[in-house]
C-alpha positions in Angstrom: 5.5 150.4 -68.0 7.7 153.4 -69.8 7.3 157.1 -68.9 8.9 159.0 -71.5 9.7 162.8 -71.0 12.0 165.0 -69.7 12.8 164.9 -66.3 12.9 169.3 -65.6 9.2 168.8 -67.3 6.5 170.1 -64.5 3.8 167.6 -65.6 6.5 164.7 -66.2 7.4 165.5 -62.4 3.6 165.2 -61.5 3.2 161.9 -63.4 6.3 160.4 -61.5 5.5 161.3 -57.8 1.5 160.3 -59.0 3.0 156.9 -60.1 5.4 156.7 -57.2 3.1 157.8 -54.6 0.3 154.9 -56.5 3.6 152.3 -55.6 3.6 152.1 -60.0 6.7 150.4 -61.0 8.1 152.3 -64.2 10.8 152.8 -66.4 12.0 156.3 -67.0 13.8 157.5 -70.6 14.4 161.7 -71.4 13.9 161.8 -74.7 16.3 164.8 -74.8 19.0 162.9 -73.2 18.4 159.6 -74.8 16.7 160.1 -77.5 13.8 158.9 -79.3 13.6 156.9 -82.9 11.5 157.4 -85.9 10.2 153.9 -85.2 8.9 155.2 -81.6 7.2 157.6 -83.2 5.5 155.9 -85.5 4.2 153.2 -82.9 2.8 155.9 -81.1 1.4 157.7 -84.0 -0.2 154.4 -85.0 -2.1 154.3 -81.8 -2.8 158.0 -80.9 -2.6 159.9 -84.0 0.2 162.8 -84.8 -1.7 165.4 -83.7 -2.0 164.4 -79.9 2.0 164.5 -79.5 3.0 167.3 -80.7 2.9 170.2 -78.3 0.9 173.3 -79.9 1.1 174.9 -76.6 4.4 174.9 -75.1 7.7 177.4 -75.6 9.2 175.6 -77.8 6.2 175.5 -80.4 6.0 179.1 -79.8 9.7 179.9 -80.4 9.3 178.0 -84.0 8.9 180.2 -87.2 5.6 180.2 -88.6 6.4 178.6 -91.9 7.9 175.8 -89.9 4.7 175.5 -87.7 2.7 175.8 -91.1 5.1 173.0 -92.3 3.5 169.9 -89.9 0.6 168.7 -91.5 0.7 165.3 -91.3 2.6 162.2 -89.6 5.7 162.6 -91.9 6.5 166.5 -91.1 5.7 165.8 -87.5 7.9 163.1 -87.2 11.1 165.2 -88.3 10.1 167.5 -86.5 9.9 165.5 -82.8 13.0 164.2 -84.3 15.0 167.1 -85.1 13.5 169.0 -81.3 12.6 166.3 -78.9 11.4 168.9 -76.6 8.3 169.9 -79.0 6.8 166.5 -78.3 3.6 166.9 -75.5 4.5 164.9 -71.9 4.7 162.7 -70.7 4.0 159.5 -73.1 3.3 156.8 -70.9 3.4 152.8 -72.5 1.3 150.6 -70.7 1.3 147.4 -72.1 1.6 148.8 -75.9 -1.2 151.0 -75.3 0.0 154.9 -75.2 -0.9 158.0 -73.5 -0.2 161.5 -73.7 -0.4 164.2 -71.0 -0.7 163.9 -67.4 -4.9 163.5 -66.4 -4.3 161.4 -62.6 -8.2 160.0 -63.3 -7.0 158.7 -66.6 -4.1 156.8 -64.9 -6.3 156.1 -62.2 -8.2 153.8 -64.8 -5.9 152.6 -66.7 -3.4 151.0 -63.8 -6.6 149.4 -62.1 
């Protein structure tokens, strides 16, 4: 199992302790630190869609110009655009087994580590 995010993320922090304190054995990678690859993205977007991981709500949508945020409108802008600022992707992404989730919901990782 991979958790990716960034490690000063709020939610990444409550997914860690939540898999910790569940005794979840996972792999940890910041994306800011070590990066993430077109070919990432697009495995995720193949199972969750481009809209789910990119994050609408957070600063560093916000701080974007409005033409860029009118810019992502499908898979291809969205992918340069978690390319080009890491930190606009939503956390954490969690790969279980191939299978991908975004965002923190403890019942949701309740289920799925059963």
């Amino acid at each position: 199992m991979k958790l990716y995010g960034i490690p000063n993320c709020s939610t990444v922090k409550k997914a860690r302790t939540w898999l910790e304190d569940h005794r979840q054995p996972y792999e940890f990678h910041d994306f800011k630190k070590q990066g993430i690859t077109r070919e990432h993205l697009q495995a995720w977007i193949a199972e969750t869609g481009w809209e789910p991981l990119v994050n609408r709500q957070g600063t560093t949508w916000r701080k974007l110009d409005s033409a860029t945020q009118a810019s992502i409108v499908n898979a291809e802008a969205a992918i340069d655009l978690m390319l080009a600022t890491p930190s606009v992707i939503k956390r954490p992404v969690l790969d279980k087994d191939g299978r991908i989730f975004v965002g923190f919901k403890p019942n949701l990782y309740e289920t799925l580590l059963r």
